[in-house]
C-alpha positions as CSV (number, residue, x, y, z in Angstrom):
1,X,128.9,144.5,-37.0
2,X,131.2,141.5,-36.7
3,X,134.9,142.3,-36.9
4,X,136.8,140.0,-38.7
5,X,140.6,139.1,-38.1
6,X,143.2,136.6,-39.6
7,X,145.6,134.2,-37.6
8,X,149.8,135.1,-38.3
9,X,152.3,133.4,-37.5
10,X,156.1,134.4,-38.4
11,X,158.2,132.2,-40.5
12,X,161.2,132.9,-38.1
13,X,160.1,132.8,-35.0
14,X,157.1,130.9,-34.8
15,X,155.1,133.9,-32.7
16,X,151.6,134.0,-33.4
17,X,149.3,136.8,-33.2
18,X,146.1,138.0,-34.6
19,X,145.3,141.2,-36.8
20,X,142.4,143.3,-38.6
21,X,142.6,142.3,-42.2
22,X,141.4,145.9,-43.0
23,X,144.4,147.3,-41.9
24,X,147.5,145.2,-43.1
25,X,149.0,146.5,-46.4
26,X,148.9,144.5,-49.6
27,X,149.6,140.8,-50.0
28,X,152.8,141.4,-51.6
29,X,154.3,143.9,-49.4
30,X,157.0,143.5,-47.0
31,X,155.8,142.7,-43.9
32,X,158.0,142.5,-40.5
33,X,157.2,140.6,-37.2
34,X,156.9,142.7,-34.0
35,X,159.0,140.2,-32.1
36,X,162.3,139.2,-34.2
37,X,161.4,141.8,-36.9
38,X,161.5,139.5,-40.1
39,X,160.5,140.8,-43.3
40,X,159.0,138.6,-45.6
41,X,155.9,139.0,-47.8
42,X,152.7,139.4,-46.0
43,X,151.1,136.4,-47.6
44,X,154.6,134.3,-45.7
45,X,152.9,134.8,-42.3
46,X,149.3,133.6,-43.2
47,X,148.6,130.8,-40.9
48,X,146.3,129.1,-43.3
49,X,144.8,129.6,-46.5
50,X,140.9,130.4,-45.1
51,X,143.3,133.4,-43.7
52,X,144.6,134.2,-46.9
53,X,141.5,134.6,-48.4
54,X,139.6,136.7,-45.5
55,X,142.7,139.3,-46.0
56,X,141.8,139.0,-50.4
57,X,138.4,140.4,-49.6
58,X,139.0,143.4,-48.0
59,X,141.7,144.6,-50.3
């Protein structure tokens, strides 16, 4: 099995990370970054659309 992930990057501080799609909370949750701890809406740190819709399927 292929594992999938999506690209994020923060709003704020422009870090960039990758994570399993399967295990980030809904779209329209508050999300923080790791590094300057953030907090916008998960769909904010999508990196592109393509990643927005890889984290639609699996929720």
């Amino acid at each position: 099995m292929v594992e999938a992930f999506v690209r994020l990057v923060c709003p704020e501080c422009s870090k960039e990370w990758q994570e399993n799609p399967a295990e980030l909370p809904g779209l329209r949750t508050n999300f923080s970054c790791s590094s300057c701890h953030a907090t916008r809406r998960l769909t904010e740190f999508m990196r592109t659309e393509r990643d927005l819709e890889a984290v639609r399927q699996f929720q």
